[in-house]
PAZAPA-4460 file (N, C-alpha, C; in steps of 0.05 Angstrom, whole numbers, plus 32768, in hexadecimal, padded with zeros to 4 digits):
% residues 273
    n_x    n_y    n_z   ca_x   ca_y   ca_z    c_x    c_y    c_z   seq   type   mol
   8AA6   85A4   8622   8AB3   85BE   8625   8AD1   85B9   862D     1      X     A
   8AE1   85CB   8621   8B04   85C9   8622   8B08   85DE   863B     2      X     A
   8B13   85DE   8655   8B1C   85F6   8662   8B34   85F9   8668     3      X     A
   8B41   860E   865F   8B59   8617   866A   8B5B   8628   8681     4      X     A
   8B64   8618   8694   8B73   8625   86AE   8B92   8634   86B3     5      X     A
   8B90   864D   86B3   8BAE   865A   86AF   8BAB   865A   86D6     6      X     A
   8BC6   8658   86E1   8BD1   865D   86F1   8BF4   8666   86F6     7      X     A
   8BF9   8671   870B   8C18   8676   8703   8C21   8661   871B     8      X     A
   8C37   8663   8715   8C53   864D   8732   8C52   865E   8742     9      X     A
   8C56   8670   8741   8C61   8682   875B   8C4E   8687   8774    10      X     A
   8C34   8686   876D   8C22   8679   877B   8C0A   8672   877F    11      X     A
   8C04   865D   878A   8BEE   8646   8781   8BD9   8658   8781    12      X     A
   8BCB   865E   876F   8BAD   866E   8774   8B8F   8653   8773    13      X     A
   8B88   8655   8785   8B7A   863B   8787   8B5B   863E   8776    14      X     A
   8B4E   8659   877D   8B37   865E   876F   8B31   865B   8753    15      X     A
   8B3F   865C   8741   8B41   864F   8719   8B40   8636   871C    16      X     A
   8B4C   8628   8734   8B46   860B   872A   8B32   85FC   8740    17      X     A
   8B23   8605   874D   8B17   8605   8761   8AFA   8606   8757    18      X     A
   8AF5   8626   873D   8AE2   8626   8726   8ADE   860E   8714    19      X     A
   8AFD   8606   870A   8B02   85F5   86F7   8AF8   85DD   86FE    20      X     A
   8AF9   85D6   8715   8AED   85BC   871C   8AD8   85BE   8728    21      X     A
   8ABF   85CF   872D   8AA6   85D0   872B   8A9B   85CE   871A    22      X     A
   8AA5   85E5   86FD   8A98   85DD   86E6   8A9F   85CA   86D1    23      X     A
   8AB1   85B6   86DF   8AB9   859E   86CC   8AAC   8589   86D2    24      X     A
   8AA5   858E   86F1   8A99   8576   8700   8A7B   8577   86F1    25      X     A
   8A72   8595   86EC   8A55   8596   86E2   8A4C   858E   86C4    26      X     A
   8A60   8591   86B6   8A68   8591   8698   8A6D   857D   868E    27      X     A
   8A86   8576   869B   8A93   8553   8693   8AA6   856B   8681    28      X     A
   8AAD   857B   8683   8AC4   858F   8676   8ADC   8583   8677    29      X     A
   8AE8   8582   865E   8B08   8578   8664   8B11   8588   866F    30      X     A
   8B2B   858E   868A   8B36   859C   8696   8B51   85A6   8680    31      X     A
   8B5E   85B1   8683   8B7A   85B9   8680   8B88   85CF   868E    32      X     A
   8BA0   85D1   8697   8BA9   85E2   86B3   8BC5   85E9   86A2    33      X     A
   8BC1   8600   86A3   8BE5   860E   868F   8BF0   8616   86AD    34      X     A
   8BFF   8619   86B6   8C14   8622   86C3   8C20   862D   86BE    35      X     A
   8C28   8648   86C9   8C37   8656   86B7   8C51   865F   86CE    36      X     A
   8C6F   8669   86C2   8C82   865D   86CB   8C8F   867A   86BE    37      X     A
   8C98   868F   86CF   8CA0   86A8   86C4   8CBD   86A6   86B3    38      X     A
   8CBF   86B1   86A4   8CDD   86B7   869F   8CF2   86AC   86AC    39      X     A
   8CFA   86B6   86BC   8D06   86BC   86D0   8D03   86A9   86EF    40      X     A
   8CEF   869D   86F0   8CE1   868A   86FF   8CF2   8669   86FC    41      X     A
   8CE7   865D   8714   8CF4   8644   8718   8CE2   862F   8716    42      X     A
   8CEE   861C   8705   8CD9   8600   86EF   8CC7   85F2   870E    43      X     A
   8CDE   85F1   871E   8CD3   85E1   8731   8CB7   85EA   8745    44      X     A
   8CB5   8600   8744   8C9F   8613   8755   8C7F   8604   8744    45      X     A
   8C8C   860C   871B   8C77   85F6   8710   8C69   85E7   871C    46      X     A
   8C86   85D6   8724   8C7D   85B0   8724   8C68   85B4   873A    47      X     A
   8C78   85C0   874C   8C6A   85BD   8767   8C44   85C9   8767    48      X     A
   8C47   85DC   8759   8C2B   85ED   8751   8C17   85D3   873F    49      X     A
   8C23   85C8   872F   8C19   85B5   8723   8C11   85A6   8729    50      X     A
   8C1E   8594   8741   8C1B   857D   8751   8C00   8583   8763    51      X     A
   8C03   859B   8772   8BE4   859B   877E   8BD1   85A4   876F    52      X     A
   8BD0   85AB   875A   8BBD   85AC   8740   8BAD   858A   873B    53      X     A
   8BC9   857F   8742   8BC0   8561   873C   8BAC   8557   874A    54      X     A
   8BAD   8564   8764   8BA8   8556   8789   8B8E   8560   8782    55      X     A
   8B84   857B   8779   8B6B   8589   877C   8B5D   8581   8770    56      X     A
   8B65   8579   874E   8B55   8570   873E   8B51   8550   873B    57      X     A
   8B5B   854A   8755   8B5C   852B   8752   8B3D   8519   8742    58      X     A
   8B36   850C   8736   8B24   8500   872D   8B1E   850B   8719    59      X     A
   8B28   851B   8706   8B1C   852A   86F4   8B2F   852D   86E0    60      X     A
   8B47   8525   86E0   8B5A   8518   86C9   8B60   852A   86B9    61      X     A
   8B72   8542   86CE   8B73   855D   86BE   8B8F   855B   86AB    62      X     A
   8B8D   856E   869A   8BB2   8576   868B   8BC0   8582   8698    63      X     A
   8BCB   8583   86A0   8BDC   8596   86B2   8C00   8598   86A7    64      X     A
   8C03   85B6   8698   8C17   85AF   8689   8C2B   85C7   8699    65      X     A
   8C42   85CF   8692   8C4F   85E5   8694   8C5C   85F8   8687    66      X     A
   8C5C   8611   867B   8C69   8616   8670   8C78   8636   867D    67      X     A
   8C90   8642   8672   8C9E   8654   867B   8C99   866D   8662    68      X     A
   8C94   8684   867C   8C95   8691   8659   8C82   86B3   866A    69      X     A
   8C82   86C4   8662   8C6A   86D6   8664   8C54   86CF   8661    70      X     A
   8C41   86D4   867C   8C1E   86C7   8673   8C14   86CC   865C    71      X     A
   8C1B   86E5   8650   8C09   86E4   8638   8C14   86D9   8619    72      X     A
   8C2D   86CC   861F   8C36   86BE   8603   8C32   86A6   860A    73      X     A
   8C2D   869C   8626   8C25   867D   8629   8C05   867A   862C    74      X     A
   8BFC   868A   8635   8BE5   8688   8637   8BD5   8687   860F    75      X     A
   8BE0   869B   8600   8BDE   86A9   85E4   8BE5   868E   85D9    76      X     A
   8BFC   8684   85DC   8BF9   8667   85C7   8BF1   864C   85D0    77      X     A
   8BE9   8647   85E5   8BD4   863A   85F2   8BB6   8638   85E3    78      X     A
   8BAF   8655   85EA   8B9D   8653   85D6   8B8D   865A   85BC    79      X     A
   8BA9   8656   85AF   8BAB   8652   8595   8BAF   8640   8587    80      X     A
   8BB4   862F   859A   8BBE   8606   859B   8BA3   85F8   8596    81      X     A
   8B93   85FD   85A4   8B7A   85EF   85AC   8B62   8603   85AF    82      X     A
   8B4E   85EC   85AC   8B36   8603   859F   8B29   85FD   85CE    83      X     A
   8B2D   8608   85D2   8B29   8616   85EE   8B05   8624   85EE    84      X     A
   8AF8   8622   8605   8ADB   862E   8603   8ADB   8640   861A    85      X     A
   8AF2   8639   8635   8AEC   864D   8647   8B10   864F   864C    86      X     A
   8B15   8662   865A   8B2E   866C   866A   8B22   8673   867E    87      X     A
   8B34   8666   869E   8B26   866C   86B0   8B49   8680   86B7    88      X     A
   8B4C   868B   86D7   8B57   8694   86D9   8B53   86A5   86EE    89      X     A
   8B65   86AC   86F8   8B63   86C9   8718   8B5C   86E0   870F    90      X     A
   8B53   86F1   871B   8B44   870A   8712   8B5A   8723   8713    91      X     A
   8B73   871B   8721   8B8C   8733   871F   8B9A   8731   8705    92      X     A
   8B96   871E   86FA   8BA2   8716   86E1   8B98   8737   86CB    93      X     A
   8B81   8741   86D8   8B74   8750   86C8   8B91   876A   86C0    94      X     A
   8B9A   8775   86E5   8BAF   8789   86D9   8BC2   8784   86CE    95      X     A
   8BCD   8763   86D1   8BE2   8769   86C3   8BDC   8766   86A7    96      X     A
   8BC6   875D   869E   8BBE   8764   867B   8BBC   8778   8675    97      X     A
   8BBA   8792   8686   8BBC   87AB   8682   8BD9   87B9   8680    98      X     A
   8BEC   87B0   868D   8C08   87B7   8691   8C0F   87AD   8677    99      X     A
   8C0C   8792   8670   8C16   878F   8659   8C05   8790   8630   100      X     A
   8BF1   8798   863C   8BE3   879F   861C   8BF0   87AB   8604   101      X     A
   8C01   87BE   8609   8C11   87D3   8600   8C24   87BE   85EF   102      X     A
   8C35   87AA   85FC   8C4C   879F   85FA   8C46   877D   85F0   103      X     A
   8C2E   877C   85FA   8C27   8762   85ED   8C0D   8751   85F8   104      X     A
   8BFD   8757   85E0   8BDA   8754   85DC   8BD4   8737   85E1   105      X     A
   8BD7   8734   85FB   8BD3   8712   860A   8BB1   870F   85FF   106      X     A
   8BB5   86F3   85FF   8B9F   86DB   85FE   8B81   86ED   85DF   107      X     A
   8B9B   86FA   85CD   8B95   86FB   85B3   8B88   86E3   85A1   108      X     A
   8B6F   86DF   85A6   8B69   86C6   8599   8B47   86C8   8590   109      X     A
   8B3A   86E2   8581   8B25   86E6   857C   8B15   86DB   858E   110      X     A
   8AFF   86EC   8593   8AF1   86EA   85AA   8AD8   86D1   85AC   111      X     A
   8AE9   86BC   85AD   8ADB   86A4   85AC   8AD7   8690   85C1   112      X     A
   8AEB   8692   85D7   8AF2   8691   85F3   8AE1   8699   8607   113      X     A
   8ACF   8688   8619   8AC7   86A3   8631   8ADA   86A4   8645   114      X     A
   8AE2   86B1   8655   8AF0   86B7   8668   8AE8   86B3   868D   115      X     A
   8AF2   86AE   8693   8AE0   86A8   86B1   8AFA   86B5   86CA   116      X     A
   8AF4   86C9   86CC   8B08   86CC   86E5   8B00   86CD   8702   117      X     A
   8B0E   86C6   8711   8B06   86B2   872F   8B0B   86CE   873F   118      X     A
   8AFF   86D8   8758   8B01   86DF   8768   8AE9   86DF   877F   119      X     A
   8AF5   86D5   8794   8AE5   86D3   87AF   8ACE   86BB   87A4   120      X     A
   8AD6   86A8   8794   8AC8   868D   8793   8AC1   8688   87A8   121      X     A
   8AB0   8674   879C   8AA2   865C   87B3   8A96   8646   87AF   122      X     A
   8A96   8634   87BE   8A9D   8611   87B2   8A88   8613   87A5   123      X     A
   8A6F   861F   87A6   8A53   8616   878C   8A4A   8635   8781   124      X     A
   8A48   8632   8768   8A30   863C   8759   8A18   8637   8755   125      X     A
   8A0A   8649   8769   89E9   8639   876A   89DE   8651   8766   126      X     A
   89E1   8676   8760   89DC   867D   8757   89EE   868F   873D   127      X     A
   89E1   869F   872C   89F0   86AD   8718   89D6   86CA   871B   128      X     A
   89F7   86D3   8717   89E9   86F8   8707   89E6   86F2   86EE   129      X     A
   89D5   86F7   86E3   89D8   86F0   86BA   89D6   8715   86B2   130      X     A
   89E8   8725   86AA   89E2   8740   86A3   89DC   8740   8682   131      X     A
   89C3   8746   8679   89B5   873C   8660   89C4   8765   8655   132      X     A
   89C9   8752   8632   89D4   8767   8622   89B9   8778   8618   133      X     A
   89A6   8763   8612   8991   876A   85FA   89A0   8772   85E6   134      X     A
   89AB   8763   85D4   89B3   8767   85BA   89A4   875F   85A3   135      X     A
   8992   8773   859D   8986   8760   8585   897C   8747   8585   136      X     A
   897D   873A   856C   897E   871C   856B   8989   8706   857C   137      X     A
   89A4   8717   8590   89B2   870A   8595   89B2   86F4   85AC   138      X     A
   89B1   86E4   85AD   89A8   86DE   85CA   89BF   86C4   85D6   139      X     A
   89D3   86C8   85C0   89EC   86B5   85D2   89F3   86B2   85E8   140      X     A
   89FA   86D2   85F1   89FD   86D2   8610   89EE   86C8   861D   141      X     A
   89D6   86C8   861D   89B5   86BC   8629   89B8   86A3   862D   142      X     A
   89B7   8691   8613   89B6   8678   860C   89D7   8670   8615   143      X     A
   89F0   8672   861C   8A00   8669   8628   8A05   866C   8646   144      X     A
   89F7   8685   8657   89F9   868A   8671   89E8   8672   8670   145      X     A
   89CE   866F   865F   89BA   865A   8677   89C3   8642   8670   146      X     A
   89D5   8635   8659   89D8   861D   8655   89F4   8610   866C   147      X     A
   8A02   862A   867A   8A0E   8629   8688   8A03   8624   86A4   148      X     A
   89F2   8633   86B0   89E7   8635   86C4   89D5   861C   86C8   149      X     A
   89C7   8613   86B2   89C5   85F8   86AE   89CD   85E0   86B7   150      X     A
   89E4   85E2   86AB   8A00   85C9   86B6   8A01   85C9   86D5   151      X     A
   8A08   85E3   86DC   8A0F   85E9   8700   89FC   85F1   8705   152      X     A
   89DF   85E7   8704   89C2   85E0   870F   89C1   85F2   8722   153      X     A
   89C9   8616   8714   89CA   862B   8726   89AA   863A   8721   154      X     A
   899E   864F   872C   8991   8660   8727   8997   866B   8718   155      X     A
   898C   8684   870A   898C   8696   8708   8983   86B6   86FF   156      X     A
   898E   86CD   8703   897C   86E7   870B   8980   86EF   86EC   157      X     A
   8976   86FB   86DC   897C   8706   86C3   8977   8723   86CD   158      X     A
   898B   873B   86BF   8991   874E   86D0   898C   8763   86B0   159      X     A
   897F   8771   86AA   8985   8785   869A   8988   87A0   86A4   160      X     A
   8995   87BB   86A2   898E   87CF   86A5   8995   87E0   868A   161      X     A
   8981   87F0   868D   897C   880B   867A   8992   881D   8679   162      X     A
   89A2   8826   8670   89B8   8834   8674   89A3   8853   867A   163      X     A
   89B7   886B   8688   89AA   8882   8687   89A5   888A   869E   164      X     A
   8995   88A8   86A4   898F   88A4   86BD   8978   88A1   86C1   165      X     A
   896F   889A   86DA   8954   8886   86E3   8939   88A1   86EB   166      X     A
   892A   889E   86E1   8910   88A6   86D7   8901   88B0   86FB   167      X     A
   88F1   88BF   86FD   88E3   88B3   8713   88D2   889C   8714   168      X     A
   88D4   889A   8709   88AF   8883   870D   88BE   886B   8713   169      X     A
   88E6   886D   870D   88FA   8850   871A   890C   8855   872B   170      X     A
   88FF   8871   8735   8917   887A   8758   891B   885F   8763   171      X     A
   8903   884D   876F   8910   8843   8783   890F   881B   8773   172      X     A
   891A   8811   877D   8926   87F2   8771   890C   87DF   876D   173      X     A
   8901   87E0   878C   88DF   87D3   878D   88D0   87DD   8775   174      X     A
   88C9   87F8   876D   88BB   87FB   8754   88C9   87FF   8740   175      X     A
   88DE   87F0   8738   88E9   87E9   871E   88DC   87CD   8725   176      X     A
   88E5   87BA   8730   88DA   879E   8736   88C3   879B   872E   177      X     A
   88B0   87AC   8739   8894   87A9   8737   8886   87AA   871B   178      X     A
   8898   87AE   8706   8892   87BD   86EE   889E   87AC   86DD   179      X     A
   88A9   8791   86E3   88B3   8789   86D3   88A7   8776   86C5   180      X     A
   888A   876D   86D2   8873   8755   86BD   8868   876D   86AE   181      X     A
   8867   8787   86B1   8862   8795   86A0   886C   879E   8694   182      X     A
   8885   879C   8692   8895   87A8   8678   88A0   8790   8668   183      X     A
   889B   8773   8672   8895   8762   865C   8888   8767   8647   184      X     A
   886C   876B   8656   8856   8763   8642   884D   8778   862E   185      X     A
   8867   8787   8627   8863   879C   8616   886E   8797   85F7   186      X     A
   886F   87A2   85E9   8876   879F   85CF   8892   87A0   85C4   187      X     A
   8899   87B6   85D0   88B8   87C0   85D2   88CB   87AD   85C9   188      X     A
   88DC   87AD   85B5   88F1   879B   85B2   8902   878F   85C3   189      X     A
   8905   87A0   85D8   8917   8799   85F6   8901   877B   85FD   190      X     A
   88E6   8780   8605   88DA   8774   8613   88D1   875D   8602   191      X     A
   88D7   875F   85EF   88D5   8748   85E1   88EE   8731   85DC   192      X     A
   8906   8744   85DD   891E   8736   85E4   8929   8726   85FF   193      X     A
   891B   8730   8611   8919   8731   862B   8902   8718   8633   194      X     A
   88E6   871C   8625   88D3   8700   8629   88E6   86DC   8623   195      X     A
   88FB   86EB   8602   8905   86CF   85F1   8919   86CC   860B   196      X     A
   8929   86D9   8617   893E   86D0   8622   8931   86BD   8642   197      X     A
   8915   86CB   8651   890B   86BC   865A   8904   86A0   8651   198      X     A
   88FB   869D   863B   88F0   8681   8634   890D   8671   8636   199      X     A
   8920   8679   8623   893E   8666   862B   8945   8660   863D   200      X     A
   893E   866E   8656   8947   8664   8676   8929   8654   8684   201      X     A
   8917   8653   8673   88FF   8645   8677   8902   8627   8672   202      X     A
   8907   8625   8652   8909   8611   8638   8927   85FD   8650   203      X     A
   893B   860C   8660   8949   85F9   866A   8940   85FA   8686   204      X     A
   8926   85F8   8693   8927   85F9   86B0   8936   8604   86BE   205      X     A
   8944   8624   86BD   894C   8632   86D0   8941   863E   86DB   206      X     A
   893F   863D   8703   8936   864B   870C   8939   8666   870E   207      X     A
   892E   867C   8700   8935   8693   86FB   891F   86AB   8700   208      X     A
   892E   86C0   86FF   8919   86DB   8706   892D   86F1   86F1   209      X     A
   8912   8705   86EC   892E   8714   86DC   8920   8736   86E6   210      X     A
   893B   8747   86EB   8938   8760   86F6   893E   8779   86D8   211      X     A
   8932   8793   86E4   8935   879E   86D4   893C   87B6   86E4   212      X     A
   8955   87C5   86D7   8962   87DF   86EB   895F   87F4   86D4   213      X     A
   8964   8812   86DE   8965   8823   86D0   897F   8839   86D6   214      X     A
   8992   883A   86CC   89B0   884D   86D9   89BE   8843   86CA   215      X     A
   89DB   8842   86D2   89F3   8839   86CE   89F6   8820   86D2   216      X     A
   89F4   8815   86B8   89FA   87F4   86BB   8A0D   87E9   86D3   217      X     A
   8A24   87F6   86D2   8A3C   87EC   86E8   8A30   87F2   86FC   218      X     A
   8A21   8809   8710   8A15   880F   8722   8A0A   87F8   8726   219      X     A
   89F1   87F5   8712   89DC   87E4   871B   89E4   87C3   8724   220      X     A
   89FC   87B8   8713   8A07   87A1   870B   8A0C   879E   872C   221      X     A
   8A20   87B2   8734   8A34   87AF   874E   8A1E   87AC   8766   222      X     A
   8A06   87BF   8765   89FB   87BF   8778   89DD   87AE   8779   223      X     A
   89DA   8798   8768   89CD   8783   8760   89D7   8766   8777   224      X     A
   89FC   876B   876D   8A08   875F   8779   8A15   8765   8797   225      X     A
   8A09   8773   87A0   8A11   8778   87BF   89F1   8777   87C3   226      X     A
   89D8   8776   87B4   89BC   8772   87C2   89B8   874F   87D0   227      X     A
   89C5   8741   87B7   89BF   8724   87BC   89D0   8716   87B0   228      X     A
   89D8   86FD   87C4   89EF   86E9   87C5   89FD   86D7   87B2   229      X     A
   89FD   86E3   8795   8A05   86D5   8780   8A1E   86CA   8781   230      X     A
   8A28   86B6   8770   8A3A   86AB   8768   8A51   86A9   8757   231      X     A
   8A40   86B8   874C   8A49   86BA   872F   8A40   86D0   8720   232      X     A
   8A4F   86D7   8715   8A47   86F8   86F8   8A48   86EF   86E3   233      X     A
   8A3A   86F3   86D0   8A3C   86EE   86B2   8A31   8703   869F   234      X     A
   8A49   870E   868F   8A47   8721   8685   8A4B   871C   8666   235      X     A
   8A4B   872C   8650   8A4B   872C   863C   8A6C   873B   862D   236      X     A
   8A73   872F   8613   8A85   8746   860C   8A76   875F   85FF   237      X     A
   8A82   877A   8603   8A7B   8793   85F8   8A86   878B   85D9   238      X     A
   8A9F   8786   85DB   8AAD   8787   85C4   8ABD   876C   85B3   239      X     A
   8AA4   875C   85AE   8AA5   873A   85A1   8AB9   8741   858B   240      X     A
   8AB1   8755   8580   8AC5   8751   8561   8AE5   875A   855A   241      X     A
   8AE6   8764   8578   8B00   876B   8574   8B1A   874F   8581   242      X     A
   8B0E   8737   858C   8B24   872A   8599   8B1A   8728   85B6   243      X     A
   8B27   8717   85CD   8B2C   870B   85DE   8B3B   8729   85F0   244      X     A
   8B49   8738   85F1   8B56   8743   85FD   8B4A   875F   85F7   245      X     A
   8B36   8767   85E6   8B22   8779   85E3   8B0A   8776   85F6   246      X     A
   8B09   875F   85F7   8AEA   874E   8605   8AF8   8751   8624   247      X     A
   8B09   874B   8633   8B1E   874B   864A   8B23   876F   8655   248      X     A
   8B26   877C   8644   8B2B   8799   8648   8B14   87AD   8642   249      X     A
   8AF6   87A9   8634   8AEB   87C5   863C   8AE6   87C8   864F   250      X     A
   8ADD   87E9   864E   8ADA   87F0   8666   8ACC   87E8   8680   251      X     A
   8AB3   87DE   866E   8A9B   87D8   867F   8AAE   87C2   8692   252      X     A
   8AAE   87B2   8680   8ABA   878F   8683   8ACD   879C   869F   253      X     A
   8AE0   87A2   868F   8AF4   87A4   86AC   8AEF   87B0   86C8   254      X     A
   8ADC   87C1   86C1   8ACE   87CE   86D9   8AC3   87B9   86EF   255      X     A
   8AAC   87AB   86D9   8AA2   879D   86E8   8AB8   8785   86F4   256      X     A
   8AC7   8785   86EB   8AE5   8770   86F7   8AE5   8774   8713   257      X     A
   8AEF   8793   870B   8AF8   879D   8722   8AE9   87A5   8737   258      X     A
   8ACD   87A6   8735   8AB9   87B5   874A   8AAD   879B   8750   259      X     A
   8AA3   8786   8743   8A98   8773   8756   8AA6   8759   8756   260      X     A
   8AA3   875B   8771   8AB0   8741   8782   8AA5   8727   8784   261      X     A
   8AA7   8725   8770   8A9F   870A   8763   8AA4   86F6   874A   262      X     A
   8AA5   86E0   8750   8AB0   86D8   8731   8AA6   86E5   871B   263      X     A
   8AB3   86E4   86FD   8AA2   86F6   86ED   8AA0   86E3   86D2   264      X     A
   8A91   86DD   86BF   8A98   86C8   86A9   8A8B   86D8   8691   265      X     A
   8AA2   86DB   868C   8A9A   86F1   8667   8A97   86DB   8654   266      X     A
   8A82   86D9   864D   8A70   86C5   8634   8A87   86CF   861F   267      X     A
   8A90   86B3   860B   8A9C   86C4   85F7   8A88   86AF   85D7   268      X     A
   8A93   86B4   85C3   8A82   86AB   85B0   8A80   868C   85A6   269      X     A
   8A92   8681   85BC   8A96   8669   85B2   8A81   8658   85C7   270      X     A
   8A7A   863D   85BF   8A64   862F   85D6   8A6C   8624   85E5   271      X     A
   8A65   862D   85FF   8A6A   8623   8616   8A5F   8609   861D   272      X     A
   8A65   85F6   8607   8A56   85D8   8608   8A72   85C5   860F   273      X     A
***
């Protein structure tokens, strides 16, 4: 796996490369570290930003390059240089891709990239949220959360909820839980999508459990993650076909940016191998 680490000079954000070298250490991932160096900004703040890039990632024989420029035209032909599998990165990065969308459609590079943005890390991933799409046939997301979780020999919870509002017979959380070897073993296309995605986190020895909610996905997502002590989020793109900065900005996506406090890693279509 190729990872690009964006950071800026102006100041050291330690959590992107802090990720970067957990999941390189797990991977054997080649590192690479862009630095980025504003307009208007001074080369030397770079160097200096660079140099303890060096210190952190010591043993792991990262790239660590610099360039000057607006994040989203250095970041945009970065990766369009090299065939890239993840972008890691800070999770404030989110508004300013919003300030500037209008004026210039950063990290434009079909939605082949997953994205990983860092907030309130922590030195291990030992568990993951996996939030399952049920798409059809699809089961990429599935098959790359667990080949990931895999690597960083994490747990994990597979999380679906029902969009809509919640039924009585799923008022309360305990009897949704309770209902969920039974709504396996049903016929339903969900629950058949739902058995295959179990066997993939089987087929690689992950320790896993998988929940089933009924409401507002974002509701359920956020308050999943304030029930129990995850590590990690892994979510899906809404919108694969439109690009990288489509996949970065719906709604859901950004919501969930913004509402849980926690790293977040948007699967994109390329393999996270």
């Amino acid at each position: 796996m190729k990872i690009l680490i964006y950071i800026e000079s102006e100041k050291y954000n330690h959590p992107p490369v802090m990720m970067g070298k957990i999941i390189a250490q797990a991977t054997k991932a080649e590192l690479n570290v862009l630095v980025g160096v504003p307009k208007d900004g001074h080369p030397e703040n770079g160097e200096a930003v660079a140099d303890q890039v060096k210190i952190d990632l010591d043993g792991l024989s990262p790239r660590v390059f610099i360039k000057q420029g607006s994040p989203g035209d250095i970041i945009k032909q970065e990766l369009l240089q090299k065939d890239y599998q993840l972008l890691i990165t800070n999770a404030d990065r989110i508004s300013r891709f919003n300030k500037a969308i209008d004026v210039d459609p950063t990290l434009i590079k079909q939605s082949i990239i997953s994205l990983l943005l860092t907030q309130n890390t922590k030195p291990k991933l030992d568990k993951i949220l996996l939030c399952s799409g049920c798409k059809e046939d699809d089961f990429s997301l599935i098959t790359q959360g667990a080949r990931f979780a895999h690597d960083l020999g994490a747990s994990v919870t597979l999380l679906h909820v029902f969009p809509g509002p919640v039924p009585t017979m799923y008022t309360g959380l305990d009897q949704i839980d309770e209902t969920v070897e039974e709504i396996l073993q049903t016929g339903t296309p969900f629950a058949q999508h739902l058995r295959h995605a179990v066997e993939i986190l089987e087929e690689m020895e992950i320790d896993s459990e998988v929940k089933i909610r009924r409401g507002i996905p974002l509701e359920e997502i956020i308050r999943e993650t304030q029930l129990e002590n995850y590590d990690l989020v892994i979510i899906g793109s809404s919108k694969a076909h439109e690009g990288l900065i489509e996949m970065i900005m719906g709604n859901l996506t950004v919501k969930i940016i913004d509402m849980v406090e926690l790293p977040v890693l948007i699967i994109g279509t390329r393999v996270l191998a």
